[in-house]
N, CA, C and O atoms as a MOPAC input file, in Angstrom:
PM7 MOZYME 1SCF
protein

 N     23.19100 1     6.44600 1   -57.71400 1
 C     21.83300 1     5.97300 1   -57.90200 1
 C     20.88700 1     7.11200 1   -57.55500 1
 O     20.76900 1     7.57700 1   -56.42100 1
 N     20.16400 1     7.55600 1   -58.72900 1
 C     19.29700 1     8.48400 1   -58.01900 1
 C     17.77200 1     8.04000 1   -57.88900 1
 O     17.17400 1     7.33600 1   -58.70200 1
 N     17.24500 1     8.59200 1   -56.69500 1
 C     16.07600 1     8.39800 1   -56.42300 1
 C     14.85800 1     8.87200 1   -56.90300 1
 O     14.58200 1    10.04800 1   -56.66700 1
 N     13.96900 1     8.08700 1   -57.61700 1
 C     12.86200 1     8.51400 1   -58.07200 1
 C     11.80900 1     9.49600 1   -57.41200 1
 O     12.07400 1     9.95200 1   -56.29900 1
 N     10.82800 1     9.78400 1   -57.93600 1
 C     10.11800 1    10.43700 1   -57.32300 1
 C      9.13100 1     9.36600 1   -56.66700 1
 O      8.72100 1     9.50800 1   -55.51500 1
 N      8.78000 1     8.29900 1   -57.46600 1
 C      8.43300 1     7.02700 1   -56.41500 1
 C      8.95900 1     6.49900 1   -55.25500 1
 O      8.18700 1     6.04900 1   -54.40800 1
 N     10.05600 1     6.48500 1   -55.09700 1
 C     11.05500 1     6.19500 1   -54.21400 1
 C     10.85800 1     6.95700 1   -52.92800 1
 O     10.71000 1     6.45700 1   -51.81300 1
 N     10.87900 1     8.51300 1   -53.30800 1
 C     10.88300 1     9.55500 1   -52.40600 1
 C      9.77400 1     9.83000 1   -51.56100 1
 O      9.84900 1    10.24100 1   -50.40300 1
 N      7.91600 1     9.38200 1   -52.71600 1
 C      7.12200 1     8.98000 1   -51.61000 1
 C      7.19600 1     7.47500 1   -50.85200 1
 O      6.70500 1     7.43800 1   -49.72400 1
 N      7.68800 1     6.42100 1   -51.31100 1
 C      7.62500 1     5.73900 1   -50.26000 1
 C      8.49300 1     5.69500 1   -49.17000 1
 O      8.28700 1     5.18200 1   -48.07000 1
 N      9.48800 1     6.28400 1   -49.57600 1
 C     10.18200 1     6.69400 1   -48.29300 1
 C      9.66500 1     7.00900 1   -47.40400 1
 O      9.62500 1     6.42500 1   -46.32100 1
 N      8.81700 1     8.71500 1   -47.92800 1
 C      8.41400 1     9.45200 1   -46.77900 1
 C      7.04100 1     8.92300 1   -46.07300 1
 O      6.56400 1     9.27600 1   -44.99500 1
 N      6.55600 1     7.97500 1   -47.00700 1
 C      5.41000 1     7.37600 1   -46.47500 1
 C      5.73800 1     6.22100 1   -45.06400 1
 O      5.16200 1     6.15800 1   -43.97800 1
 N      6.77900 1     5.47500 1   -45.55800 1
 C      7.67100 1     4.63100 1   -44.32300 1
 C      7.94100 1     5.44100 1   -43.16600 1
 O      7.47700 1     5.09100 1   -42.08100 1
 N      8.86600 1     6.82600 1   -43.30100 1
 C      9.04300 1     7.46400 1   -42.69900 1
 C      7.93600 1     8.01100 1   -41.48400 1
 O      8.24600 1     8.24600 1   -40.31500 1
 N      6.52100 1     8.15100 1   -42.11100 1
 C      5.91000 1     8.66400 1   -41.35700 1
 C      4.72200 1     7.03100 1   -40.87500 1
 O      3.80400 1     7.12800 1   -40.06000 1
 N      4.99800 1     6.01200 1   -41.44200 1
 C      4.48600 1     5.00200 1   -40.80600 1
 C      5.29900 1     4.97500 1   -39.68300 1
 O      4.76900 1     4.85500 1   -38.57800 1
 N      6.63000 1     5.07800 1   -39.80200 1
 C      7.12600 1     4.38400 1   -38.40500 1
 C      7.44100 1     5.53400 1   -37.10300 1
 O      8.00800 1     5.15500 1   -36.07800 1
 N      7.10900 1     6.60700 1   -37.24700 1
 C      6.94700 1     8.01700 1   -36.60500 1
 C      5.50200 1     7.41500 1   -35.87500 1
 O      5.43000 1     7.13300 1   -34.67900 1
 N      4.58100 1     7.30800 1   -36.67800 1
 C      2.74000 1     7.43100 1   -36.36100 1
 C      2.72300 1     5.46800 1   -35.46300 1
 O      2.02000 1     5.05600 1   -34.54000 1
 N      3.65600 1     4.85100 1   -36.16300 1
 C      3.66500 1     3.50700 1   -35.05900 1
 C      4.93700 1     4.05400 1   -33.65500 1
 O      4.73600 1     3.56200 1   -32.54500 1
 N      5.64200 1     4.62400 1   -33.75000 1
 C      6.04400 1     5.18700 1   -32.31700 1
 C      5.16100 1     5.87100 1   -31.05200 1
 O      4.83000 1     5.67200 1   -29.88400 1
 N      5.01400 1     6.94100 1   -32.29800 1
 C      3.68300 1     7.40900 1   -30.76700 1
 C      2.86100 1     6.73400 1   -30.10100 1
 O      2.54700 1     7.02000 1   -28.94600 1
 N      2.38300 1     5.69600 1   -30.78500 1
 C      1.23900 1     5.05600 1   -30.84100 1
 C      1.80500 1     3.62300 1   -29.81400 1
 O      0.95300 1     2.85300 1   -29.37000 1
 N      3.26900 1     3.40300 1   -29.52600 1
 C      3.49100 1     3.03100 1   -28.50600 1
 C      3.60500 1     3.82300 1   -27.43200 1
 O      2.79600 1     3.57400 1   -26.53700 1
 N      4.30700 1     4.64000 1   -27.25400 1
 C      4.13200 1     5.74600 1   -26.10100 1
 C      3.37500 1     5.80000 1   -25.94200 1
 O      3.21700 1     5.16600 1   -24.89900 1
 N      1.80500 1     6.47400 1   -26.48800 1
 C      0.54800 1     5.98900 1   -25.85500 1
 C      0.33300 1     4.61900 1   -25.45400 1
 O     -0.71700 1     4.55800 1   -24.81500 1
 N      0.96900 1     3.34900 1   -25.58200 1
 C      0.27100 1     2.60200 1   -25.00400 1
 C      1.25600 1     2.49600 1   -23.47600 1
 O      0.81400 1     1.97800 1   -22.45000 1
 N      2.65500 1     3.10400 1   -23.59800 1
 C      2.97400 1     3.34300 1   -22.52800 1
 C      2.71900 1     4.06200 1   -21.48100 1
 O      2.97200 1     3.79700 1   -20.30600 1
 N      2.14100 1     5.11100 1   -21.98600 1
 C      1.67000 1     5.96100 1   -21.11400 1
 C      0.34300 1     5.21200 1   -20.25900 1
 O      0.25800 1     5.34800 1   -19.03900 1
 N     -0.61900 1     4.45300 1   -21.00500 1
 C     -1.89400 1     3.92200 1   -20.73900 1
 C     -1.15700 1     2.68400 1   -19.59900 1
 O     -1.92500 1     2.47400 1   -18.66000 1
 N     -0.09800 1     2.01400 1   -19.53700 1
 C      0.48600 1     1.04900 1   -18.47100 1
 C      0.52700 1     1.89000 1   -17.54900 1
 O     -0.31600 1     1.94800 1   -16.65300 1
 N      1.76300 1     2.83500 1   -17.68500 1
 C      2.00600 1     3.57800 1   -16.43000 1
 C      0.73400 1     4.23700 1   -15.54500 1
 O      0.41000 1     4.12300 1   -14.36300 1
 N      0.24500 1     4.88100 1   -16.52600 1
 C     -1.16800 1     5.11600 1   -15.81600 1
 C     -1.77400 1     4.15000 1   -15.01900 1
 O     -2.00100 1     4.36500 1   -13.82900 1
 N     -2.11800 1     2.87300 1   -15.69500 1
 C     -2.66800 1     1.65200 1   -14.50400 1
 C     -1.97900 1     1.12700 1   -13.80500 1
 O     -2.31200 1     0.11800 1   -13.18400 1
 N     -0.82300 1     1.68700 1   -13.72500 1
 C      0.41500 1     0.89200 1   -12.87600 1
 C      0.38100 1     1.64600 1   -11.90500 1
 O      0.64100 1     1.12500 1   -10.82000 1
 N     -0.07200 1     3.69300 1   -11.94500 1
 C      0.29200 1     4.47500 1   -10.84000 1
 C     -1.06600 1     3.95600 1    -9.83500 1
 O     -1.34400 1     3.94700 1    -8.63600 1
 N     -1.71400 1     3.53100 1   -11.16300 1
 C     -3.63600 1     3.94000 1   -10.40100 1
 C     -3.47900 1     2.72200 1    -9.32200 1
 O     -3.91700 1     2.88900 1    -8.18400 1
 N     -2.90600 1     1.60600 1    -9.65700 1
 C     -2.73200 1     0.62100 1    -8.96100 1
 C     -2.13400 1     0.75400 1    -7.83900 1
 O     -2.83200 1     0.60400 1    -6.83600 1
 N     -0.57900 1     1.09400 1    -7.65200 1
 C      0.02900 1     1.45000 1    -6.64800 1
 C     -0.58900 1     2.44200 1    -5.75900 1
 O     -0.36400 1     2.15900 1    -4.58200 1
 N     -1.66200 1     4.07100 1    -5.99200 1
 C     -2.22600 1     4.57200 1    -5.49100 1
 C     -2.84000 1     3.67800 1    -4.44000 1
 O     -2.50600 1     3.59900 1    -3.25700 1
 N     -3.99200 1     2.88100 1    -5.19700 1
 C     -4.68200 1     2.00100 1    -4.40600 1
 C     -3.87500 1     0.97900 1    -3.22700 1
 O     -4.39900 1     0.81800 1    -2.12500 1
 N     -2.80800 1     0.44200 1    -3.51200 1
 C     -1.94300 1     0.00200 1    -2.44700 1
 C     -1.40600 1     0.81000 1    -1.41900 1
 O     -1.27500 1     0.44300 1    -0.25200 1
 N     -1.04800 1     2.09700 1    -1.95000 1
 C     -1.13800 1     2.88500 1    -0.66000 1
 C     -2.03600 1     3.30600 1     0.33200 1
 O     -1.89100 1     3.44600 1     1.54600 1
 N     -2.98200 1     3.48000 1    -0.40900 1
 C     -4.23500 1     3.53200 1     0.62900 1
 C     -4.50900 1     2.71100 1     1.55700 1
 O     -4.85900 1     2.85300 1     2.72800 1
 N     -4.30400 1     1.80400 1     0.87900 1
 C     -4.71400 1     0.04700 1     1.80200 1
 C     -3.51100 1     0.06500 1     2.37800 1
 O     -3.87600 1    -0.11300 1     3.54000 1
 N     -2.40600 1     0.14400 1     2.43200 1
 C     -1.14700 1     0.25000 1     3.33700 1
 C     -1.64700 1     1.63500 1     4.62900 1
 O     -1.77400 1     1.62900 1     5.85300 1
 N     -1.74200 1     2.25300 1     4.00000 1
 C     -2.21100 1     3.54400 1     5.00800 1
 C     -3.11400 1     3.36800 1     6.23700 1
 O     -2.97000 1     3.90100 1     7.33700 1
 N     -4.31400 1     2.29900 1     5.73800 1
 C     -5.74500 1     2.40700 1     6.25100 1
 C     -4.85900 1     1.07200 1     7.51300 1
 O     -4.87900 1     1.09700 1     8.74400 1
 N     -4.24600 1     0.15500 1     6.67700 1
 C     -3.46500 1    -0.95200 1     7.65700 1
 C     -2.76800 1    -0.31800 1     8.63200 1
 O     -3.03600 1    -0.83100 1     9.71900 1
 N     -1.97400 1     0.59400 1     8.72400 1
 C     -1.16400 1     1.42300 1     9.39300 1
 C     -2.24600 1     1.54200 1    10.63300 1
 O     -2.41400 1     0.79000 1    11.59300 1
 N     -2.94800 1     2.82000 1    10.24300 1
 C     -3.53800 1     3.78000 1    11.50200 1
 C     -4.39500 1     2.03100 1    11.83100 1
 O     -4.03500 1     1.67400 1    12.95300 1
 N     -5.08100 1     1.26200 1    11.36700 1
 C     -5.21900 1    -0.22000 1    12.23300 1
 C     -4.64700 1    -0.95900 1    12.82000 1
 O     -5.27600 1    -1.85500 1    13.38400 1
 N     -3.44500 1    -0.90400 1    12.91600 1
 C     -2.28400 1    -1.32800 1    12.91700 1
 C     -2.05500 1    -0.72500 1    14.59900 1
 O     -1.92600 1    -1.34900 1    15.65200 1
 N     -2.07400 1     1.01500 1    14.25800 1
 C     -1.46400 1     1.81800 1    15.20500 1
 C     -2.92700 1     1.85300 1    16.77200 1
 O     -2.78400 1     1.97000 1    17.98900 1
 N     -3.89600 1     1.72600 1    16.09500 1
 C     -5.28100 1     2.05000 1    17.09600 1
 C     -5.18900 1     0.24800 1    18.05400 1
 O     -5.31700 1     0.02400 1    19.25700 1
 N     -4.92300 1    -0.72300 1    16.90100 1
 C     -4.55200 1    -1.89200 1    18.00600 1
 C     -3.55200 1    -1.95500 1    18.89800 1
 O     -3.53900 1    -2.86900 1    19.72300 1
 N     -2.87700 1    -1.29900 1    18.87700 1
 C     -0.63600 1    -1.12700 1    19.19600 1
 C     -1.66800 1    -0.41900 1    20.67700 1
 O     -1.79000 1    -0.98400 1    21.76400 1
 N     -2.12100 1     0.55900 1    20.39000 1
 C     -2.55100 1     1.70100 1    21.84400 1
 C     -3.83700 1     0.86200 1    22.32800 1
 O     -3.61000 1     0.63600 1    23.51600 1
 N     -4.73800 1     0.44600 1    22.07900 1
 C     -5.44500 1    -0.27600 1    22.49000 1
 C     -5.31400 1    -1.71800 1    23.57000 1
 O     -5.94400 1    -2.01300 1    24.58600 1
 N     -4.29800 1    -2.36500 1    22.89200 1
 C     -3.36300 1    -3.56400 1    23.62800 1
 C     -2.51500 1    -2.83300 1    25.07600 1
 O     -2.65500 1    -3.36700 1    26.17600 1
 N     -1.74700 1    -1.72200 1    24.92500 1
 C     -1.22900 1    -0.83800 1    25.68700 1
 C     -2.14100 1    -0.83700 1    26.76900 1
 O     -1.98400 1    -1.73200 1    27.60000 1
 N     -3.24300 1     0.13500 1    26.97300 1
 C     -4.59100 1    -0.09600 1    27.86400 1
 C     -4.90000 1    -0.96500 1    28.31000 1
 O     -5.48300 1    -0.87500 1    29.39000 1
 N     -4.67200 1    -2.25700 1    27.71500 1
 C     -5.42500 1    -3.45500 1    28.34900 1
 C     -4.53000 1    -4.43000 1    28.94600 1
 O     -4.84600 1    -5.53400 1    29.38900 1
 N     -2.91100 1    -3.68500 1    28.89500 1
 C     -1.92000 1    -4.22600 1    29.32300 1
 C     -1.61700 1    -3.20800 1    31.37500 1
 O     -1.52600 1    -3.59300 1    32.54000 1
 N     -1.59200 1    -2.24700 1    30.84400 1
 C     -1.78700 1    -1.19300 1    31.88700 1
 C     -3.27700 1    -2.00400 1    32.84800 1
 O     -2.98600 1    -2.18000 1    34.03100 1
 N     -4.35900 1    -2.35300 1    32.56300 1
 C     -5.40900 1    -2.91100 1    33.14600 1
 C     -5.59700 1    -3.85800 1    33.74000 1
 O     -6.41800 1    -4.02100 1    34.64200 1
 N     -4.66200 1    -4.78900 1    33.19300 1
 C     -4.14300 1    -6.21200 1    33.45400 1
 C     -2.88400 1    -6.14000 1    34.95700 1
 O     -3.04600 1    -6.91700 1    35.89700 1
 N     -2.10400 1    -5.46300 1    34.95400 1
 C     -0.92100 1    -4.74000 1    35.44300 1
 C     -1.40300 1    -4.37200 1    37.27000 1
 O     -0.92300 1    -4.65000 1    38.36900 1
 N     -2.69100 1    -3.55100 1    36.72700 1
 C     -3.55100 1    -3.30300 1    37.88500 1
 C     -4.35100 1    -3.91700 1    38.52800 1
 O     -4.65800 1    -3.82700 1    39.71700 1
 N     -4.79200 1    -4.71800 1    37.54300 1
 C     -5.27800 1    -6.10100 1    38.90300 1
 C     -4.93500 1    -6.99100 1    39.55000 1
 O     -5.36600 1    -7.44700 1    40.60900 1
 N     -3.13000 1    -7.61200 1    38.12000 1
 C     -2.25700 1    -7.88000 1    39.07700 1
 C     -2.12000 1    -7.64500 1    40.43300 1
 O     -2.48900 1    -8.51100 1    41.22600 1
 N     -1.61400 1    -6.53700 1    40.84100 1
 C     -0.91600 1    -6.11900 1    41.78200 1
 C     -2.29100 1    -6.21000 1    42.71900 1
 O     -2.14300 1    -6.67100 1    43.85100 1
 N     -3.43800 1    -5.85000 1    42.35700 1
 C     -4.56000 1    -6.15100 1    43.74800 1
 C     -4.55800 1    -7.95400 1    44.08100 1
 O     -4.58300 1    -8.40600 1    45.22600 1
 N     -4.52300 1    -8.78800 1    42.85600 1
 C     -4.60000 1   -10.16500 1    43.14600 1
 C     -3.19900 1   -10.14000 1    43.96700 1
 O     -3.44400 1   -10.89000 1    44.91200 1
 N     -2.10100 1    -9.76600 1    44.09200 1
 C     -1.19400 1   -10.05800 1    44.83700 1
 C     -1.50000 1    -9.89400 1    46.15500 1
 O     -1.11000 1   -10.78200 1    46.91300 1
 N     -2.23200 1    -8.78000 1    46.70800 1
 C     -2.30900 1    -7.96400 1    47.29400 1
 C     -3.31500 1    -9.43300 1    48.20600 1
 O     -2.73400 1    -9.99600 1    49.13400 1
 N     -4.92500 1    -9.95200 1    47.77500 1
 C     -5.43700 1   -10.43200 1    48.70900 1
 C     -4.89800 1   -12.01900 1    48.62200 1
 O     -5.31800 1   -12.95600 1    49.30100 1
 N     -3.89900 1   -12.05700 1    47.64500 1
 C     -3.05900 1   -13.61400 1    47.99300 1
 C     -2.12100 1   -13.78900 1    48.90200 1
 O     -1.85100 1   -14.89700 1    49.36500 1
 N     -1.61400 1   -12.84300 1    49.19300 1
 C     -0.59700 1   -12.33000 1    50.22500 1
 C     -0.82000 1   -11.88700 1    51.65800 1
 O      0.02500 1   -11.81800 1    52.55100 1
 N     -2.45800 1   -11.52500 1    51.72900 1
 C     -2.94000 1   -11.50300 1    53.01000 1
 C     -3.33000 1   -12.59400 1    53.81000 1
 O     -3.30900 1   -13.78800 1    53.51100 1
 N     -3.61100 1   -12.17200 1    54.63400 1
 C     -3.62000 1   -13.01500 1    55.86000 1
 C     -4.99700 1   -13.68300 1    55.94300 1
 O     -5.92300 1   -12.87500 1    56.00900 1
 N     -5.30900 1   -14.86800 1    55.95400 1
 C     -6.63300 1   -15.74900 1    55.60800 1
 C     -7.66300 1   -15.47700 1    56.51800 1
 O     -7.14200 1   -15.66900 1    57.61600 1
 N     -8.97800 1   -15.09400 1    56.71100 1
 C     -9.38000 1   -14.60800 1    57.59500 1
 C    -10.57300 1   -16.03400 1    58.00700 1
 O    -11.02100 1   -16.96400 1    57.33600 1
 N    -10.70900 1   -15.69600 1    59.10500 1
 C    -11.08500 1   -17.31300 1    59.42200 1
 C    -12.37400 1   -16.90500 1    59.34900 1
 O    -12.69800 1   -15.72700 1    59.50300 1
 N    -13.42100 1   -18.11500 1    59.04500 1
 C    -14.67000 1   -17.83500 1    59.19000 1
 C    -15.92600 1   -17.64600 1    60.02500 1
 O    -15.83900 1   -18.35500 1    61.02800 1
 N    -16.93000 1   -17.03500 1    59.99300 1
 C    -17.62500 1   -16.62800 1    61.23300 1
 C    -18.69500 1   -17.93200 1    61.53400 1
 O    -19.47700 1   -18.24600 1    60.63600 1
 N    -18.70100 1   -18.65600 1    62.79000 1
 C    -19.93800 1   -19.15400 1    62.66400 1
 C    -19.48800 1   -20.46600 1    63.31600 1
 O    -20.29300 1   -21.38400 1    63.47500 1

């Protein structure tokens, strides 16, 4: 069977429809991935910013545990003494 010269452009015309509809997904893949990185970027940040908030409460609690610790030990200190009687 030989192929016309009609034949041969619609071939190559198919040919390059379905070439020019490929790319044309890859660009739209590329355009996901792109909002997919831009997205995840943004989650890292907000993971990040949670972190060091995260970490400034962790040392903060620490301090106020150490503070707590120390007055303990003075409340022991005048519960444990000796009651002093009153003047008068």
């Amino acid at each position: 069977m030989f192929l016309t010269k009609q034949h041969l452009v619609m071939a190559r015309t198919l040919g390059v429809a379905i070439v020019a509809l490929s790319l044309g997904a890859c660009a739209t893949y590329k355009d996901e991935f792109a909002g997919i990185n831009s997205r995840l970027d943004q989650l890292d940040t907000k993971v990040q910013g949670a972190a060091q908030s995260a970490e400034s409460a962790n040392q903060s609690a620490q301090q106020a545990n150490q503070r707590l610790d120390q007055i303990e030990s003075r409340v022991q200190k005048l519960e444990t003494a000796p009651r002093r009687v009153p003047r008068g």
